[in-house]
C-alpha positions as CSV (number, residue, x, y, z in Angstrom):
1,X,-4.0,70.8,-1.0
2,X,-6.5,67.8,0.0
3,X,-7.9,66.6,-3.5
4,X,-11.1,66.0,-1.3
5,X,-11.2,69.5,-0.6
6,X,-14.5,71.7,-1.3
7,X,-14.2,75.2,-2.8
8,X,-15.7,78.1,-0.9
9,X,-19.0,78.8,-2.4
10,X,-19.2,82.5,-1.3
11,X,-15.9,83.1,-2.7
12,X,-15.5,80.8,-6.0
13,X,-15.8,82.7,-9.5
14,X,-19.8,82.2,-10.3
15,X,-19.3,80.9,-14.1
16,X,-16.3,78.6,-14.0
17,X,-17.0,77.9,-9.5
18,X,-13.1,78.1,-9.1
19,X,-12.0,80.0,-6.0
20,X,-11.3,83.7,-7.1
21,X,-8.1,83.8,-6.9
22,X,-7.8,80.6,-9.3
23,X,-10.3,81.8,-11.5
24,X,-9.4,80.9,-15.2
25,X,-12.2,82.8,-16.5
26,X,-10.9,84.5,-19.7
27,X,-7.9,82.1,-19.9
28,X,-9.3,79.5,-21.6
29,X,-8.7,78.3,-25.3
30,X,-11.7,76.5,-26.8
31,X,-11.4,73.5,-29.4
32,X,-14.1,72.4,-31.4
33,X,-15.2,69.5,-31.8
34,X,-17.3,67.0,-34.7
35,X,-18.7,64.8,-31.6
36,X,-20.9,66.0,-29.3
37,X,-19.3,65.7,-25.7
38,X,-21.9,65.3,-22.8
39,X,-20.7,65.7,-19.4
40,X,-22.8,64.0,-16.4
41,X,-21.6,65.5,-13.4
42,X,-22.4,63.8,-9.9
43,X,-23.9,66.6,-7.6
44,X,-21.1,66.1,-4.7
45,X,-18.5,66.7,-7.1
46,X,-19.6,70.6,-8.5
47,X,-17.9,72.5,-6.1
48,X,-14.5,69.9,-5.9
49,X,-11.0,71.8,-5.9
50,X,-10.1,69.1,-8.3
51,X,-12.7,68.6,-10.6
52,X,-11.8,69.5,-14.2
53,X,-15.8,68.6,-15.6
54,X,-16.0,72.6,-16.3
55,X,-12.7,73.5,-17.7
56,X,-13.0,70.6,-20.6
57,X,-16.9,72.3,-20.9
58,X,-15.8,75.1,-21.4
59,X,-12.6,74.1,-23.7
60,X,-14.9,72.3,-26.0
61,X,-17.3,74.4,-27.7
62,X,-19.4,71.7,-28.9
63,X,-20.1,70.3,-25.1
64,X,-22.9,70.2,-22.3
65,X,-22.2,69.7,-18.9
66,X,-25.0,68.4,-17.0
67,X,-25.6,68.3,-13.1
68,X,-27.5,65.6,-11.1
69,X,-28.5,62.0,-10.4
70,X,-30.5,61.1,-13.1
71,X,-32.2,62.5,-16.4
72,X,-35.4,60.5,-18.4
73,X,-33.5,59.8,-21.7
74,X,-30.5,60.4,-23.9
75,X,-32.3,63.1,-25.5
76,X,-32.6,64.9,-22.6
77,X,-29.1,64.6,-21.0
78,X,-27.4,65.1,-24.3
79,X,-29.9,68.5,-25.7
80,X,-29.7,66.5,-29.4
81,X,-33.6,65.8,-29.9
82,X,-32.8,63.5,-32.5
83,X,-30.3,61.7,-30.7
84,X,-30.1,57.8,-30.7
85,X,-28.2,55.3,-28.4
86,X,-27.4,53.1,-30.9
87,X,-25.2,56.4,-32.0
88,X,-23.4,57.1,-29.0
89,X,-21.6,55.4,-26.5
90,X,-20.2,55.8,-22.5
91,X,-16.7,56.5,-21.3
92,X,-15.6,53.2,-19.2
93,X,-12.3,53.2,-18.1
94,X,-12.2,49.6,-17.1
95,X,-14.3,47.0,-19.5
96,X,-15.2,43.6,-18.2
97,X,-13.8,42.4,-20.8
98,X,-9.2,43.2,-21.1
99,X,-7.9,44.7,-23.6
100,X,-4.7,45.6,-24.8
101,X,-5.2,48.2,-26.9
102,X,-5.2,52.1,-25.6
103,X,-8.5,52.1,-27.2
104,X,-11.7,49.9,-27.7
105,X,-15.4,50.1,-28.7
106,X,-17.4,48.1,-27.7
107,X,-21.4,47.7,-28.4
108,X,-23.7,47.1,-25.4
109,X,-23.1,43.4,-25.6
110,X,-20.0,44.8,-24.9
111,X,-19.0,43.1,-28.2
112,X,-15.7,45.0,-30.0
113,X,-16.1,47.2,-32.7
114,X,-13.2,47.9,-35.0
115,X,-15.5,51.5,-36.9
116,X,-15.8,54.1,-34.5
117,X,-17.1,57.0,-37.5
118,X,-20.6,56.5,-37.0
119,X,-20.8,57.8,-33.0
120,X,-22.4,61.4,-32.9
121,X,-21.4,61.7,-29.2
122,X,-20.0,60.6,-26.2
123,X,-21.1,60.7,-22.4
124,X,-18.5,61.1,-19.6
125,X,-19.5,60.5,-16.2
126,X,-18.4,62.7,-13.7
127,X,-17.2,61.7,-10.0
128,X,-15.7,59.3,-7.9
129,X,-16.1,55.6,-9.0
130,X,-18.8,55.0,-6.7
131,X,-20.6,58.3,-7.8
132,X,-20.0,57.3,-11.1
133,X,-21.5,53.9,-10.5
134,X,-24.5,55.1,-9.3
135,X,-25.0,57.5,-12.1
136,X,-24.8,54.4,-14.3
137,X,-27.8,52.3,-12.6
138,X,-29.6,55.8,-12.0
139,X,-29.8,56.4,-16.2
140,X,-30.9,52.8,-17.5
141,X,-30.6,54.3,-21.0
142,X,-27.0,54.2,-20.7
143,X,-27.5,50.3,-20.8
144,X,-28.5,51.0,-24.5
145,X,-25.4,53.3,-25.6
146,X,-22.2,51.4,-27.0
147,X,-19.1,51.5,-24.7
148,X,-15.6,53.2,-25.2
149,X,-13.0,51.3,-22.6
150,X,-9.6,53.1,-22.0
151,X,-6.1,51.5,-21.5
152,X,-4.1,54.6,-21.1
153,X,0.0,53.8,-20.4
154,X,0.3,56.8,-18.7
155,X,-1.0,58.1,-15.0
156,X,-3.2,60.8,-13.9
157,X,-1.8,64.2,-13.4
158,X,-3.5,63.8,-9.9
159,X,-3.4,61.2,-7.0
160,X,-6.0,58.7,-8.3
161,X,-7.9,55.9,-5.8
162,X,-7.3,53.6,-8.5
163,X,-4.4,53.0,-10.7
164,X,-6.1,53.3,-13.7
165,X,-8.1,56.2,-12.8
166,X,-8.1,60.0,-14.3
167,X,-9.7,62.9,-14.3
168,X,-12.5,63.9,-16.3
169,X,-10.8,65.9,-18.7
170,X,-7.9,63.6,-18.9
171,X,-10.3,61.0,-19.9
172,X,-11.8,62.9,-23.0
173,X,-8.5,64.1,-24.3
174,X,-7.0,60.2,-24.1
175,X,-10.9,59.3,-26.1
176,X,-10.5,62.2,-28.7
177,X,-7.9,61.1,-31.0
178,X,-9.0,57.5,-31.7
179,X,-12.8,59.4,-32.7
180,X,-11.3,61.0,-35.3
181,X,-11.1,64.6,-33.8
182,X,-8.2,66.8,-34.0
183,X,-5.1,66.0,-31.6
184,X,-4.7,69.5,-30.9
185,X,-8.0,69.6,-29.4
186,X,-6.7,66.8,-26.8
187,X,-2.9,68.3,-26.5
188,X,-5.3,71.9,-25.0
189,X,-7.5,69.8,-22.9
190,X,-3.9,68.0,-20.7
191,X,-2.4,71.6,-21.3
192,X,-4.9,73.6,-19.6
193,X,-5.6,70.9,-17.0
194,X,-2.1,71.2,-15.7
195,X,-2.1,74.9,-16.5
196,X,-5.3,75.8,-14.7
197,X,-5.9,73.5,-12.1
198,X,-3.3,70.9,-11.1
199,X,-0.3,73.5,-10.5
200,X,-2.3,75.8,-8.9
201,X,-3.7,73.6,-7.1
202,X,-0.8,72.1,-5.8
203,X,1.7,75.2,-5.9
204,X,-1.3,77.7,-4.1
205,X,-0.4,80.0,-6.8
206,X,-2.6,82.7,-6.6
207,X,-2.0,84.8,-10.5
């Protein structure tokens, strides 16, 4: 199936918008988390056969997934009303800056960071690399959050436009491990991605 292609909205499954024969409502094993996960979700990409943005919401308990173009402050995207950029930082899967490692933090001077314990939360950003770009200079206080860059060895379990590209989910379960959070929480998030989505999705099963 076309990775472009939209789900029916008639016909998808109203709580996790998969069609209703793919509906994994039920199926899915939740993982907590000590970070707070915050999804920003491009509007064009909700109803996406592809997208995984609400199978990792709803595999990590302690996660928001938020749909739009722009929202007036952390504090508001994130639902933490003491939350603080300095505390956070952004999923960027390419840095201006190369790295070698499969991780890096970096501070918005996009200076590296060896101490990741002090982050309350993370923000993913949700849809193609243009969408994503625009959700980046639509939310200036994501200019103020420190930076997490990726260097992942291994590809997407989907066709990607970019090399280094992945999924949503893929990208949070690669993050989680090197933020101190349980492994098995990321081993579920790749598991029920290829489980839920990517073999039905390319098999048309239909269970």
């Amino acid at each position: 199936m076309s990775q472009n292609q939209k789900i029916d909205k008639v016909n998808a499954c109203p709580q996790c918008l998969r069609p209703l024969q793919q509906c994994f409502c039920g199926r899915v094993a939740v993982s907590p988390t000590k970070l707070r996960v915050v999804i920003l979700q491009h509007p064009q990409e909700k109803f996406k056969l592809w997208n995984s943005a609400r199978l990792a919401n709803m595999t990590l308990s302690n996660s928001v997934l938020r749909t739009g173009l722009s929202w007036p402050n952390l504090k508001k995207a994130s639902g933490v009303p003491t939350a603080e950029p300095r505390n956070w930082a952004a999923l960027y899967l390419k840095s201006n800056k190369p790295i070698e490692k499969p991780f890096q933090l970096f501070n918005r001077k996009e200076e590296p960071l060896e101490d990741a314990s002090f982050l309350e939360g993370i923000i993913v950003l949700d849809g193609s690399w243009k969408q994503a770009h625009a959700l980046w200079w639509r939310n200036p206080w994501l200019l103020r959050v420190n930076r997490i860059a990726l260097n992942v060895g291994q590809g997407s379990k989907r066709n990607q436009a970019k090399e280094s590209g992945l999924a949503t989910i893929e990208s949070i379960a690669h993050a989680l491990p090197h933020l101190n959070e349980d492994v098995a929480a990321s081993e579920s998030l790749l598991r029920q991605y290829q489980d839920l989505i990517v073999t039905p999705n390319r098999t048309g099963r239909t269970e």
